[in-house]
N, C-alpha and C positions, 0 to 999 in steps of 0.2 A: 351273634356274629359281629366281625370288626367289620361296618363296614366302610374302610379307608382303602382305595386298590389299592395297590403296590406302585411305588415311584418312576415308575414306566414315561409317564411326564415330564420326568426331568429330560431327556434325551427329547421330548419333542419341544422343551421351551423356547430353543432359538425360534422356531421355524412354526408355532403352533397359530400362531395370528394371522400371519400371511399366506399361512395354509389353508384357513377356513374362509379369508375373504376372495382367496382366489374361487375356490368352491362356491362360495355365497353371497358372492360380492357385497355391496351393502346393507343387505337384507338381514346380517349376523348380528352390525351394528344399532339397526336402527330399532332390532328387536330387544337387545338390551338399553336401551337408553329408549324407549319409548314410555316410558312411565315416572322418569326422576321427578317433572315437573310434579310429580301428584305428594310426593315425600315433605312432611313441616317441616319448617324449623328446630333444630336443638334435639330431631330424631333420634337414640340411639339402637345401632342400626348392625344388624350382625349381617357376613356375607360370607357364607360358605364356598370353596370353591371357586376363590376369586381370579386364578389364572395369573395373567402378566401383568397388572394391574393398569391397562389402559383405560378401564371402566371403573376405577377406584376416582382419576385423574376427573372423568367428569363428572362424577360425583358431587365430587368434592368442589370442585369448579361454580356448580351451581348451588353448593348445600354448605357451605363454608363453617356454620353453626355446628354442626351434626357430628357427631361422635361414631367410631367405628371398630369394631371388630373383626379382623381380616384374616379368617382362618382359611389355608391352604396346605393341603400333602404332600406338594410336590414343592421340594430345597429348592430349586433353579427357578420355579415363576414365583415362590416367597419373594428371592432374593432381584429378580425385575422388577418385579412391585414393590419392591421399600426401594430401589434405585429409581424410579420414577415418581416417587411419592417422597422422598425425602424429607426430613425436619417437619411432621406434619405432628402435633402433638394429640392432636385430638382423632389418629391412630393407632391401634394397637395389632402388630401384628405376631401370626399365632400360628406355627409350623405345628400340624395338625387334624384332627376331624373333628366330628362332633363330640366328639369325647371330652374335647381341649375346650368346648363350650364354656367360659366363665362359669363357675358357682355361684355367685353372687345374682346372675338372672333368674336361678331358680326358687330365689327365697320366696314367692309369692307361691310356691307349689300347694302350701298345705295351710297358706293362710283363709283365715275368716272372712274377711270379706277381701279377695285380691282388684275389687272395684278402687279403692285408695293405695292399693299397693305400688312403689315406685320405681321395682324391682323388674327388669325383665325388658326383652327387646318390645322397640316400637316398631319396627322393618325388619323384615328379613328377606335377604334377596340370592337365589339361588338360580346362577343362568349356566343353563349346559352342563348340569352337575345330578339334575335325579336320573338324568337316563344312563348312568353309572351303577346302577344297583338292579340286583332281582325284587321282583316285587316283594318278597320276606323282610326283606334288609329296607328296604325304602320303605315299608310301614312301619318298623323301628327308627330309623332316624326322623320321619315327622313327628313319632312319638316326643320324642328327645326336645325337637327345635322346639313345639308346643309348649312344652315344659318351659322352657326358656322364655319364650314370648309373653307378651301382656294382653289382656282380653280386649279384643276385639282392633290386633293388632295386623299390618298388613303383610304379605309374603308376595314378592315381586318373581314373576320365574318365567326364564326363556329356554326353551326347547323344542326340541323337533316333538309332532306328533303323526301319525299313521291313518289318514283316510283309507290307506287300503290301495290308492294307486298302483298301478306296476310302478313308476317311475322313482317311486317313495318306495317301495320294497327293494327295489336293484340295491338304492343310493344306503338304505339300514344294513342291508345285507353288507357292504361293501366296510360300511366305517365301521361297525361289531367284527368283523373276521380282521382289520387293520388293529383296532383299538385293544383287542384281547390278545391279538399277539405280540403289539409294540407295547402296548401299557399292562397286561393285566388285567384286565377290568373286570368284572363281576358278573355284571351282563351280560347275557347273549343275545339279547331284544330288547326293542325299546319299551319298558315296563309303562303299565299306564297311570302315569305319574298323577296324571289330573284327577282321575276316577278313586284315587287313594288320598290325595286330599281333602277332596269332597266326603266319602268315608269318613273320614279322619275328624270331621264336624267344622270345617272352612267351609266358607261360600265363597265364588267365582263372581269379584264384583263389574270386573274388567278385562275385555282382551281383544288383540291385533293380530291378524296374519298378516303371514311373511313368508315368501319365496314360495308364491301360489298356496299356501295353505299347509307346507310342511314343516312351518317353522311356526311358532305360535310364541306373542307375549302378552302373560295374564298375570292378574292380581289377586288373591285372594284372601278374603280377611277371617281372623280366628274369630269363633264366638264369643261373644259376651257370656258374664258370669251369668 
């Protein structure tokens, strides 16, 4: 299954920023940006899903070295995000999904030993973007990003998760019945994105709540060969 929703996005890109921090006030921001400091130097760094690109801008702010692949499905926050990024050469952006993944990351797939291979991302950073899929379709796209990444490489991801609250069910109930009728989207629930990456053979080396614990940002690194 493709799983790219439908460009539902574009119609929310004026207004998708300022909509989520009136909602969440700084709690949306601090969950993406709480982990840049942990990113080397001269990373290259793939980010699925990247939105308007305000969170490309601090990125790059503090990682100036750092090489990037900027793949996003929706035409209108592409195009925010190369107007806010402008003349950055050590970006590449890529109207797309995982599909649009460079081939060139994947050469270490079927290498012998991929311990020296130099092929393949060192970051991958996915914020607000696996709670997009049914959990079928989201254990195929880790599949994919794995493929692409380098052993024992890290995966940065911010999203809501589901204690179970009332107050957290109203608020899930509320943006899935919004989000599937304004965009598309594939989900009906927030899939549980952590418990499939851990599957998946990632460890959970790191993580922060946010907005009482319905907002979560974690790190999790691929295995070693």
């Amino acid at each position: 299954m493709n799983s790219t929703p439908f460009n539902g996005f574009d119609r929310l890109a004026p207004i998708y920023d300022p909509l989520a921090r009136m909602i969440y006030g700084k709690s949306i921001v601090r969950a993406q940006t709480s982990f840049l400091d942990t990113i080397p130097p001269f990373s290259k760094i793939l980010i699925l899903g990247g939105g308007t690109g305000w969170f490309l801008t601090e990125l790059l702010r503090g990682h100036p070295t750092c090489e990037v692949w900027y793949i996003e499905s929706s035409a209108s926050m592409l195009s925010m995000a190369m107007k806010k990024n402008r003349d950055l050469s050590q970006v590449h952006f890529i109207l797309g999904n995982e599909e649009d993944i460079p081939a060139w990351s994947r050469r270490c797939r079927d290498s012998a030993d991929r311990r020296t291979c130099d092929s393949g991302f060192d970051i991958v950073i996915t914020h607000f973007f696996l709670d997009l899929f049914s959990p079928m379709t989201l254990q195929g796209l880790v599949q994919k990003i794995s493929v692409a990444s380098r052993p024992s490489a890290h995966w940065m991801v911010a999203d809501f998760v589901d204690h179970g609250k009332w107050w957290q069910i109203c608020l899930l109930k509320i943006m899935y019945s919004f989000f599937r009728r304004t965009c598309r989207i594939e989900a009906r629930t927030l899939p549980p994105w952590g418990g499939i990456l851990v599957q998946s053979g990632l460890k959970m080396v790191q993580r922060r709540p946010y907005y009482a614990g319905f907002i979560e940002s974690a790190v999790y690194r691929f295995p070693s060969p």
